[in-house]
N, CA, C and O of each residue as an XYZ file, in Angstrom:
720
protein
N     131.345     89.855   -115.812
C     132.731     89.501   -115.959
C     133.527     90.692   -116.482
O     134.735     90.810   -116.276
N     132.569     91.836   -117.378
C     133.758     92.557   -117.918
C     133.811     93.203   -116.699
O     134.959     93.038   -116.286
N     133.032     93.993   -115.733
C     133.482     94.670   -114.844
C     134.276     94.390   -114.311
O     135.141     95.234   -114.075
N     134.453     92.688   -113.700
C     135.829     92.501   -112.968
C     137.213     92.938   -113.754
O     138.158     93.664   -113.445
N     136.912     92.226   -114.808
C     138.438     93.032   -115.852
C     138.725     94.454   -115.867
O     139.836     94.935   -115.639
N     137.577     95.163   -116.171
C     137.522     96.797   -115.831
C     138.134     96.987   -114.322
O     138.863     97.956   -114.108
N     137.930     96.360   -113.620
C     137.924     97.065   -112.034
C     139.142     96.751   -111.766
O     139.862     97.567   -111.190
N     139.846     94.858   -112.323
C     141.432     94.711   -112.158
C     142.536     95.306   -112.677
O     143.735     95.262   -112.400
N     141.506     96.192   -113.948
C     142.728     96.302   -114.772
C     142.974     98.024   -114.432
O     143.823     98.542   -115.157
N     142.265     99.008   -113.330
C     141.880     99.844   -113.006
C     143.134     99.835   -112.027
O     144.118    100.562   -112.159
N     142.924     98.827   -110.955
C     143.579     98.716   -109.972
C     145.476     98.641   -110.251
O     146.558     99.078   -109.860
N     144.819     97.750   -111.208
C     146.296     97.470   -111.605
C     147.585     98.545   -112.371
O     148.795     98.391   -112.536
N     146.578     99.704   -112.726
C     147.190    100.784   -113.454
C     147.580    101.705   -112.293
O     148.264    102.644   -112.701
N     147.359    101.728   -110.980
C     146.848    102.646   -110.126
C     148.439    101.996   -109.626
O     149.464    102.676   -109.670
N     148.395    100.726   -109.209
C     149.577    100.303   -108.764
C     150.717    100.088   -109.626
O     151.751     99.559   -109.219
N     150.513    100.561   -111.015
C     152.170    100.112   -111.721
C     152.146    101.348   -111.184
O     153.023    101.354   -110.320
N     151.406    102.808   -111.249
C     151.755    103.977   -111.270
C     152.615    103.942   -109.765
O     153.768    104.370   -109.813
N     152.124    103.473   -108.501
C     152.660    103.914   -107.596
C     153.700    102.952   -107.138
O     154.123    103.102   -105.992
N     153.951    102.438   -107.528
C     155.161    100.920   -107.439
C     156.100    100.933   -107.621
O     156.140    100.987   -108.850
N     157.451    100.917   -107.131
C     159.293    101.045   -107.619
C     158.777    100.127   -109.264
O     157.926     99.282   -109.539
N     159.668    100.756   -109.910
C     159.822    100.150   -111.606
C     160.441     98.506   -111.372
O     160.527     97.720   -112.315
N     160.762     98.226   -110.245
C     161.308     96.862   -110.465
C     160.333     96.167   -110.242
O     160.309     95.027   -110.708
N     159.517     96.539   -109.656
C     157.728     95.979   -108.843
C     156.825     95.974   -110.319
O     156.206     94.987   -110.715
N     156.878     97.060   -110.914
C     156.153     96.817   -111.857
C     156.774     96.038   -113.287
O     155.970     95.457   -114.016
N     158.185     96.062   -113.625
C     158.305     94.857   -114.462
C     158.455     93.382   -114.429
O     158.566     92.682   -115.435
N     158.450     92.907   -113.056
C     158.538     91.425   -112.272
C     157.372     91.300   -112.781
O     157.691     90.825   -113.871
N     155.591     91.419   -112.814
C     154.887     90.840   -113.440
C     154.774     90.508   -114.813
O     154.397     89.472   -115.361
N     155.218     91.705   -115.307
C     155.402     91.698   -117.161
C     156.411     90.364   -117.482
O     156.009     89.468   -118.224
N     157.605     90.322   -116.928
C     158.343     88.968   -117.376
C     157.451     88.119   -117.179
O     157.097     87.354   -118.076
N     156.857     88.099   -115.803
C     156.270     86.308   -115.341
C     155.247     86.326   -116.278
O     154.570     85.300   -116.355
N     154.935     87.411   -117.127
C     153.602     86.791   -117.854
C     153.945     86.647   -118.795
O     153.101     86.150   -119.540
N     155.313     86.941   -119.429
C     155.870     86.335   -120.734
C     156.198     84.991   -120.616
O     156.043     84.181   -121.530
N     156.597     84.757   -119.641
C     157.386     83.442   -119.681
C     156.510     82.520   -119.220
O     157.051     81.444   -118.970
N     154.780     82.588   -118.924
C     154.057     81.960   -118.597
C     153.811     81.456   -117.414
O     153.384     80.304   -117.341
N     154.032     82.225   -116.258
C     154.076     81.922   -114.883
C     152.718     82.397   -114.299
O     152.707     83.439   -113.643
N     151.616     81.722   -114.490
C     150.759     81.953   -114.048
C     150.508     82.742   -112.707
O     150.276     83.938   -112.530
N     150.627     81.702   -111.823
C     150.421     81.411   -110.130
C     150.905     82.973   -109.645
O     150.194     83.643   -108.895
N     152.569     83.598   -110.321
C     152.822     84.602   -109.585
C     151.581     85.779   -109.803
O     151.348     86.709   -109.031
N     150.808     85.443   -111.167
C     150.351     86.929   -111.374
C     148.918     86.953   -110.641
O     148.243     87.968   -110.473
N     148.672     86.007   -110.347
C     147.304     85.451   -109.365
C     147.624     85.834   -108.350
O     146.849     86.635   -107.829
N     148.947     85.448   -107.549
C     149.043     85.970   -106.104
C     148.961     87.297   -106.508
O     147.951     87.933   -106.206
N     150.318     88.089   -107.467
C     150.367     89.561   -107.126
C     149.276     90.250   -107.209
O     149.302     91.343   -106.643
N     147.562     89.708   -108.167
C     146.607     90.304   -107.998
C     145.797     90.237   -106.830
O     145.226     91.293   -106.558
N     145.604     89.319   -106.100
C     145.925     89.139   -104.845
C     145.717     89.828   -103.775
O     144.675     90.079   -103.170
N     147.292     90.248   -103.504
C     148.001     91.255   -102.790
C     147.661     92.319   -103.095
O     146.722     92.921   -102.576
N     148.525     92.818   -104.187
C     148.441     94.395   -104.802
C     146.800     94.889   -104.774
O     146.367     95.586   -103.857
N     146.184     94.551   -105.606
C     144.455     94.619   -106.018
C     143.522     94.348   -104.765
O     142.334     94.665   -104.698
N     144.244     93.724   -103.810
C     143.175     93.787   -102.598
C     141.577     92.977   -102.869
O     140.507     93.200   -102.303
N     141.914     91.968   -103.966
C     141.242     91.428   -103.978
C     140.533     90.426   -102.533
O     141.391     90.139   -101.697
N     139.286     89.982   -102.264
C     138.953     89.178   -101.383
C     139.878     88.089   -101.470
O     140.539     87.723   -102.443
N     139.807     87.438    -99.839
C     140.438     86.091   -100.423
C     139.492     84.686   -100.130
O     139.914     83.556    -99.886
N     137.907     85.199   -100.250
C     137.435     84.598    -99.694
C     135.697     84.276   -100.307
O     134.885     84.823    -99.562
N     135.387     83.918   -100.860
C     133.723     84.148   -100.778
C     132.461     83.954    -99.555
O     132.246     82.931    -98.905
N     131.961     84.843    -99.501
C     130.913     84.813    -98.242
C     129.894     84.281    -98.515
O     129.228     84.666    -99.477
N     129.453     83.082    -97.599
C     128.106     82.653    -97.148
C     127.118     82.859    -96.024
O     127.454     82.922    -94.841
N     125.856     82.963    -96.475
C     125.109     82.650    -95.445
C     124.086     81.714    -95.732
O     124.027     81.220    -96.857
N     123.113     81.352    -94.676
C     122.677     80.241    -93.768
C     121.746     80.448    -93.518
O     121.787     81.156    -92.512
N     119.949     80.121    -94.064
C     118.892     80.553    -93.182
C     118.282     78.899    -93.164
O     118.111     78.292    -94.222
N     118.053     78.420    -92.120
C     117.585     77.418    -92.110
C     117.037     76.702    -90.630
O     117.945     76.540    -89.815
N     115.952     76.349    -90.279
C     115.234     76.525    -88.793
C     115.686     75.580    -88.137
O     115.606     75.666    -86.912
N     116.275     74.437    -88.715
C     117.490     73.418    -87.936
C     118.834     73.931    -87.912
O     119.679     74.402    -88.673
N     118.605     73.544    -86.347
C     120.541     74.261    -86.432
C     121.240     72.730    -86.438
O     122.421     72.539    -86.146
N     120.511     71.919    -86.736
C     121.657     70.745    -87.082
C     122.024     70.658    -88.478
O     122.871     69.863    -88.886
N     121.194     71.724    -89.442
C     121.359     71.844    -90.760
C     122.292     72.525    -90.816
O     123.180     72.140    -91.576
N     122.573     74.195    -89.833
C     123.398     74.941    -89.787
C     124.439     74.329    -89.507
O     125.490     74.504    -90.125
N     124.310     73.568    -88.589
C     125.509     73.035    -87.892
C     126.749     72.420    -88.769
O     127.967     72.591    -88.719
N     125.718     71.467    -89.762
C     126.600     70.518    -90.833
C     127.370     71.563    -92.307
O     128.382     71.343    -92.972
N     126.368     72.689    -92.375
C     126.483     73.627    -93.689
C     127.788     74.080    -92.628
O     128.724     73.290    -92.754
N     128.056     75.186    -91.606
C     128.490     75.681    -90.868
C     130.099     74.875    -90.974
O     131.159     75.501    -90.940
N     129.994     73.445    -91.099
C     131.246     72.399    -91.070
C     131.925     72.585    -92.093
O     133.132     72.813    -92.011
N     131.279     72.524    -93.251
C     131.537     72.325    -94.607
C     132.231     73.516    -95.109
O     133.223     73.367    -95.822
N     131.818     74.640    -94.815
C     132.157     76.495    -95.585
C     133.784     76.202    -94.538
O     134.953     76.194    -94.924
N     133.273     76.017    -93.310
C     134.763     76.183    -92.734
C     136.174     75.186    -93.294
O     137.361     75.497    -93.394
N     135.462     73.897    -93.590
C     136.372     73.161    -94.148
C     136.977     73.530    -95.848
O     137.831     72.813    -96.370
N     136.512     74.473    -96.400
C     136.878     75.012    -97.797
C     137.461     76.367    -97.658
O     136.808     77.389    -97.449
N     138.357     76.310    -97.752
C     139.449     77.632    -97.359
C     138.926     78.894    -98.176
O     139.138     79.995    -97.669
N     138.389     78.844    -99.163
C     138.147     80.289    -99.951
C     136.929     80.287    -99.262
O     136.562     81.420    -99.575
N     135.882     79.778    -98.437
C     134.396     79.777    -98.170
C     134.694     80.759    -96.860
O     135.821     80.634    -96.380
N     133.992     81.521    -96.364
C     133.863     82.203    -95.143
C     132.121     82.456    -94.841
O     131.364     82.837    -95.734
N     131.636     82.148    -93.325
C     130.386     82.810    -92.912
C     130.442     83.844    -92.997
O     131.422     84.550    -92.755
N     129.233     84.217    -93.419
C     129.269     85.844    -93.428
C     128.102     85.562    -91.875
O     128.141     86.272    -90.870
N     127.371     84.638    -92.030
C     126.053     84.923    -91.369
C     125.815     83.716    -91.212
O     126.329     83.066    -92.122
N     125.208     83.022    -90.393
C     123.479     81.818    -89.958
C     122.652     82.690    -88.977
O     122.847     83.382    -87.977
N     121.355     82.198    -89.991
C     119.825     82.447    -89.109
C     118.900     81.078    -88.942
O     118.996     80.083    -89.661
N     118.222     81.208    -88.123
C     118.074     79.931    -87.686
C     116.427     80.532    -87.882
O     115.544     79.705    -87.654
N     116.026     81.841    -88.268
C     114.927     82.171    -88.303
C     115.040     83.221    -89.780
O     116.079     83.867    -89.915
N     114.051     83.330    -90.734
C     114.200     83.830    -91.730
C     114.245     85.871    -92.038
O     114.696     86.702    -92.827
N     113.252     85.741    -90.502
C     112.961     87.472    -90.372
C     114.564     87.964    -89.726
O     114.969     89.113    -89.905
N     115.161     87.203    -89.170
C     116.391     87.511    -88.267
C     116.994     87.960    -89.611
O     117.507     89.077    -89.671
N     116.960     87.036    -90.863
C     118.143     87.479    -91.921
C     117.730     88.622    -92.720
O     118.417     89.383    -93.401
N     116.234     88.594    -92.466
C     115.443     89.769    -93.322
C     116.264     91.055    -93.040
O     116.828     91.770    -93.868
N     116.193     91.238    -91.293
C     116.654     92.498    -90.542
C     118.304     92.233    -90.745
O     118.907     92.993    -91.503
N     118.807     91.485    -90.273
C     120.340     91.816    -90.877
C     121.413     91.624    -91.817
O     122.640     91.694    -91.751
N     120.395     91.306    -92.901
C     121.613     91.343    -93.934
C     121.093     92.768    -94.617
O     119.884     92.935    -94.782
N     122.103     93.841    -95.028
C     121.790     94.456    -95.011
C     121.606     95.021    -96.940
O     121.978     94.254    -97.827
N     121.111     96.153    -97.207
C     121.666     96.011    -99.321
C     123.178     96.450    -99.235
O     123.905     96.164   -100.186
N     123.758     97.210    -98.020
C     125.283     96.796    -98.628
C     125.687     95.680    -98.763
O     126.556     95.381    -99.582
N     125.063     94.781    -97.896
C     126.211     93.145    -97.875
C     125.412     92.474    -99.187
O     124.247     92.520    -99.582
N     126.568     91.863    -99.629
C     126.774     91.078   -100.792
C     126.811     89.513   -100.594
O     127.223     89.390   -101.748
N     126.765     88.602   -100.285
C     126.301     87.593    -99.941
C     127.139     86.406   -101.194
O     126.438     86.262   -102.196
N     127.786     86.018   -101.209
C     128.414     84.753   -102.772
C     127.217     83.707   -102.862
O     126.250     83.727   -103.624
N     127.554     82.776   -101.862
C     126.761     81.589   -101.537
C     125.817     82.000   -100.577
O     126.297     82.505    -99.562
N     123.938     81.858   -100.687
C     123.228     81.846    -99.714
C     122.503     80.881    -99.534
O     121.633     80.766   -100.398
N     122.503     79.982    -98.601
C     121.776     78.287    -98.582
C     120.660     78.390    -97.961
O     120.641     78.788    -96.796
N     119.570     78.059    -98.607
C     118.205     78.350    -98.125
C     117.346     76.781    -98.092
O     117.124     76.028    -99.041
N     116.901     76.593    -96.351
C     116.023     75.584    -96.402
C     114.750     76.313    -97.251
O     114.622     77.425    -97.763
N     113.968     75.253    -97.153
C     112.227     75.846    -98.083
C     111.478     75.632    -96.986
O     110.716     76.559    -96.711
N     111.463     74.803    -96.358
C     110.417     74.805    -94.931
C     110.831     75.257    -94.110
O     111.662     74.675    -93.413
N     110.458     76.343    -93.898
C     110.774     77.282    -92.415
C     109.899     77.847    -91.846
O     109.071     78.273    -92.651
N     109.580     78.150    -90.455
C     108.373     78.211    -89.946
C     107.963     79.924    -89.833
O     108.577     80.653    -89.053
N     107.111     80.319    -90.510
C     106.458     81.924    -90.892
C     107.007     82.374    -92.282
O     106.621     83.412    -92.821
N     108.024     81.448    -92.888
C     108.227     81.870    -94.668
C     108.793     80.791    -94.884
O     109.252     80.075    -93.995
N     108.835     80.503    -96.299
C     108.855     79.558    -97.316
C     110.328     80.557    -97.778
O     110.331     81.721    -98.180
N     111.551     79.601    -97.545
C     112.664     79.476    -98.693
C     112.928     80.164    -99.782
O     114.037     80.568   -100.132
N     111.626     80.343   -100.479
C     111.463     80.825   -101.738
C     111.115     81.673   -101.662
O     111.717     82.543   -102.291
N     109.666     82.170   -100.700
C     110.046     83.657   -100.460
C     110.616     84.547   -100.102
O     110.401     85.744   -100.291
N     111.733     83.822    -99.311
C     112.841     84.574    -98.468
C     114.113     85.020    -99.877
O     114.948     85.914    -99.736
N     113.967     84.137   -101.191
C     115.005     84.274   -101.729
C     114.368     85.828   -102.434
O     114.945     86.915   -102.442
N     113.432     85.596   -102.818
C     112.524     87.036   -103.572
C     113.236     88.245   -102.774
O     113.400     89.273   -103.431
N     113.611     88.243   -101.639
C     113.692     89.317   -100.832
C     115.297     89.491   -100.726
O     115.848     90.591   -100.756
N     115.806     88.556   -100.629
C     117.268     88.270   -100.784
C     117.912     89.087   -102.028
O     118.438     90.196   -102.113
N     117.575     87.807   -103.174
C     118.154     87.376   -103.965
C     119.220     88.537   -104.360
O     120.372     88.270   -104.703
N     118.582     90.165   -104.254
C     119.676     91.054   -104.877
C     120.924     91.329   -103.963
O     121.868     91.820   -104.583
N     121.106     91.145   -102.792
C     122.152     90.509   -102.086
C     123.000     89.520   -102.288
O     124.180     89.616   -101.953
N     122.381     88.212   -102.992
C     122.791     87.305   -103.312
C     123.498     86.703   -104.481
O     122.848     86.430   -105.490
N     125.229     86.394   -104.396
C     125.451     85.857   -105.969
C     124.288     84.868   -106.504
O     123.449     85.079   -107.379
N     124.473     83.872   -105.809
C     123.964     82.586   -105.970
C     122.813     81.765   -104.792
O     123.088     81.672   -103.596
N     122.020     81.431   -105.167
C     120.916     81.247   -104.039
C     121.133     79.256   -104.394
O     121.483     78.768   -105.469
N     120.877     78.686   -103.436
C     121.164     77.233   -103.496
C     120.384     76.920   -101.942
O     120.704     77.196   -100.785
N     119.131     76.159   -102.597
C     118.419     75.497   -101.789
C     118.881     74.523   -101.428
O     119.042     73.589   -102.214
N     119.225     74.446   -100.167
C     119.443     72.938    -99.289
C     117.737     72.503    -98.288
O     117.194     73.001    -97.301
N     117.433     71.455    -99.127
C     115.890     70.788    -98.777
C     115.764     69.598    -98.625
O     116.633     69.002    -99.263
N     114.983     68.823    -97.994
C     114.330     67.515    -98.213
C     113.592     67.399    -99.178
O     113.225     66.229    -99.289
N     113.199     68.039    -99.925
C     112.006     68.171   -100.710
C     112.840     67.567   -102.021
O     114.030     67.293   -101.868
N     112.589     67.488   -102.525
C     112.922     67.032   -104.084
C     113.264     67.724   -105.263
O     112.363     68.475   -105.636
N     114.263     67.717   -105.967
C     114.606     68.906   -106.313
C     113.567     69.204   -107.444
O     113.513     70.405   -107.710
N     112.798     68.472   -108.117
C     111.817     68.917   -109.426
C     110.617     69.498   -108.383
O     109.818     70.148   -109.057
N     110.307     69.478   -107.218
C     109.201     69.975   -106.456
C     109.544     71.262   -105.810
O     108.703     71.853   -105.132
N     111.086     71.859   -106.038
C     111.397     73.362   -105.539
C     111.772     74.093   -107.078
O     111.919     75.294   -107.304
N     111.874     72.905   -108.069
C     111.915     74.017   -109.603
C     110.320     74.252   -109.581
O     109.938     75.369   -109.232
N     109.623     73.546   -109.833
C     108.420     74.224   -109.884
C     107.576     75.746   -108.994
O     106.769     76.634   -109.269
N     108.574     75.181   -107.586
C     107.977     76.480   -106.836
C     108.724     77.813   -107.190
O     108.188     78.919   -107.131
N     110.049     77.579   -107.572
C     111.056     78.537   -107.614
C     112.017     78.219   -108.601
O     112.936     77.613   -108.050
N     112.270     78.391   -110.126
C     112.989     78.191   -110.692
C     114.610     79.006   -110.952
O     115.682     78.633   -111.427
N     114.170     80.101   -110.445
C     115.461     80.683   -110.320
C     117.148     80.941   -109.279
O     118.138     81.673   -109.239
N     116.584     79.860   -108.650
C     117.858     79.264   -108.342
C     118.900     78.549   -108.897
O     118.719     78.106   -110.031
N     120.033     78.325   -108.302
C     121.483     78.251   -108.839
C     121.298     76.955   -108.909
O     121.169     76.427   -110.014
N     121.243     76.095   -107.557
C     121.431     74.666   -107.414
C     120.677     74.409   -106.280
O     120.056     75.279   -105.670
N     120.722     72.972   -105.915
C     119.770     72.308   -104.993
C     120.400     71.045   -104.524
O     120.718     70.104   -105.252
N     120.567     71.127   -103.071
C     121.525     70.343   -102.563
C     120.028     69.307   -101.603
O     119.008     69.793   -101.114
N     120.315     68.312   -101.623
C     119.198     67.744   -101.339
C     119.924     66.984    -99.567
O     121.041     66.470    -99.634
N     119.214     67.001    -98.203
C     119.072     67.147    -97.598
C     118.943     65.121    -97.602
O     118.248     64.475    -98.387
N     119.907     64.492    -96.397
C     121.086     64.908    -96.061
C     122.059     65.099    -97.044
O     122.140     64.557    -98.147
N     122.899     66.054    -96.446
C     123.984     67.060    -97.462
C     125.857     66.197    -97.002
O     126.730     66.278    -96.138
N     125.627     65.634    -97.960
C     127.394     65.432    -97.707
C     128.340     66.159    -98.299
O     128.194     66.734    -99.378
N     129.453     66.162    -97.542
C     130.636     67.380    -97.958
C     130.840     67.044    -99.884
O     130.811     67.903   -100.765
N     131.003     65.794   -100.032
C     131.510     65.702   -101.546
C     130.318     66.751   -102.363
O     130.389     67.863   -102.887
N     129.027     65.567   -102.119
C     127.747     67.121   -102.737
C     128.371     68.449   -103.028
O     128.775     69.062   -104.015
N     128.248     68.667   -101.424
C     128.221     70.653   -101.300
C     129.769     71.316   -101.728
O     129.774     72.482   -102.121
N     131.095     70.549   -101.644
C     132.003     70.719   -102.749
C     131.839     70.649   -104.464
O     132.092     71.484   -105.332
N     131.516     69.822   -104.502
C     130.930     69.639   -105.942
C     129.884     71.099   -106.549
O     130.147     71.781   -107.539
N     128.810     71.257   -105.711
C     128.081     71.778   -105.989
C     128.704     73.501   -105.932
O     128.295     74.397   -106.671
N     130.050     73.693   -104.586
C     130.718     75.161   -104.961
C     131.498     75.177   -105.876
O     131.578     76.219   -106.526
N     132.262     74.130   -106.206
C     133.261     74.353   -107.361
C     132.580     74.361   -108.558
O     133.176     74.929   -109.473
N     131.423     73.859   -108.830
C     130.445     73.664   -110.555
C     130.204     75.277   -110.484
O     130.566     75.838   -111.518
N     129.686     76.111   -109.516
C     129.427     77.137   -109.476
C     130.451     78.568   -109.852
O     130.384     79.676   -110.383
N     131.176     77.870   -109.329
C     132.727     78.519   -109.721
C     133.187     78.456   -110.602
O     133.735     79.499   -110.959
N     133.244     77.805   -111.113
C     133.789     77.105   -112.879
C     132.737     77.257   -113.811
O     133.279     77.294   -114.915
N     131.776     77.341   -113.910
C     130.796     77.905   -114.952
C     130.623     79.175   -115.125
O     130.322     79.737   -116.178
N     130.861     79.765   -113.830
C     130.896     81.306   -113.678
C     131.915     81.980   -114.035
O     131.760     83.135   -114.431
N     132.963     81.492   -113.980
C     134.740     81.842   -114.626
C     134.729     82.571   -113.375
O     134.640     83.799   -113.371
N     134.809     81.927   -112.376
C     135.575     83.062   -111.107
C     136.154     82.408   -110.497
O     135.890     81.223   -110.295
N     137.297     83.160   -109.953
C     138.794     82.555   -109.412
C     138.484     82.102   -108.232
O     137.823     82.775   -107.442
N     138.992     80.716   -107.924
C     139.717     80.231   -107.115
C     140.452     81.019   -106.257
O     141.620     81.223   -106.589
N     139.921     81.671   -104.903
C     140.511     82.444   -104.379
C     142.439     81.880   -103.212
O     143.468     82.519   -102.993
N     142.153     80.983   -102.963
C     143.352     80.179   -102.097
C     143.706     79.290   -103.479
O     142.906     79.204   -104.410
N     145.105     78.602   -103.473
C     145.733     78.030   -104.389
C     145.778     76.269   -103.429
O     146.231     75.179   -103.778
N     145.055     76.743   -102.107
C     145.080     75.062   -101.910
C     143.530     74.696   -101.421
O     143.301     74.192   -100.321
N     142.465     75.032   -102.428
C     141.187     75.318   -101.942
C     140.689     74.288   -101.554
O     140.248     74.147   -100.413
N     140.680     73.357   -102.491
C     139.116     72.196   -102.241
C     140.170     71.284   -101.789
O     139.883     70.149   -101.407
C-alpha cells in the first residue's frame, strides 16, 4: 500500500509541475471542501491510473470459462486479461511481465492440479481464487495459500461478493464509480 501512495504521490508532483496553476489549485479546494469523487476521477485521468483490474481463467471446462467469462464482463472495473482451457497454454503465455489481479483456478485439470499451477503462477498473481467442486476445507488442506474459494456452481452474487471482499480488505480502489 505504501508504494501505491509513493507512486501517486510521485505522479502527482510530476503533474502539478506540468499543469496551468488553475489545474493544479481546482484539486486543493475540492479537497478542502471535501469533494471526494473529483479527486478520484482527477487521479484517474491525470495519474494514468488503470481503470480496470485484470483476470484470468485456467479451467478445462469451457462452460466454467464460459460462466466466469459472463461475470468479469458484467463488472465494469473487471477486464480478461486471458482464458485457458488447458493449464500448460497459461504456463507459456502469461508472461513475468503480466501482472494478473484476479486468477481463477479450477483444481481438476487434466496433466496439473490447480494448485500446482498456482505455485508457478502465483508471482504473477494479485490474488489466486479457486473456483472447484471440491469443497472448500479439501483445497485448504491441499493449498492454503489462496485468497478465496468459490465453490462450483458459481453464481454472479458469490463471485461479486467474493471481488468486492477482496477489494475492501485490501484497501484498493474501486476503479469505475458505477462498479458492482
Amino acid at each position: 500500500m505504501a508504494n501505491l501512495y509513493h507512486e501517486i504521490t510521485c505522479k502527482l508532483i510530476y503533474c502539478l509541475i506540468s499543469m496551468p496553476i488553475t489545474t493544479v489549485l481546482l484539486p486543493f479546494f475540492c479537497m478542502a471542501i471535501g469533494i471526494e469523487v473529483y479527486i478520484v476521477k482527477l487521479c484517474t485521468a491525470y495519474l494514468n491510473l488503470p481503470m480496470y483490474y485484470s483476470c484470468a481463467i485456467v479451467d478445462d471446462e469451457q462452460h466454467a470459462i464460459d460462466v466466469l467469462q459472463d461475470y468479469i464482463e458484467d463488472i465494469r472495473f473487471l477486464k480478461l486479461f486471458s482464458a485457458f482451457n488447458n493449464p500448460f497454454d497459461a504456463l507459456k503465455t502469461i508472461s513475468a511481465g503480466d501482472k494478473i489481479d484476479f486468477l481463477f483456478l479450477d483444481i481438476d485439470m487434466d496433466g496439473m492440479k490447480g494448485t500446482e499451477l498456482s505455485q508457478h503462477l502465483r508471482s504473477k498473481a494479485r490474488f489466486v481464487i479457486y473456483a472447484s467442486a471440491h469443497l472448500e476445507n479439501e483445497v485448504r488442506k491441499i493449498d492454503s495459500s489462496f485468497e478465496c474459494y468459490l465453490g462450483k456452481p458459481i453464481s454472479m452474487k458469490r463471485f461479486a461478493g467474493t471481488i468486492n471482499k477482496l477489494i475492501r480488505l485490501n484497501n484498493l480502489p474501486i476503479k469505475n464509480e458505477n462498479s458492482l
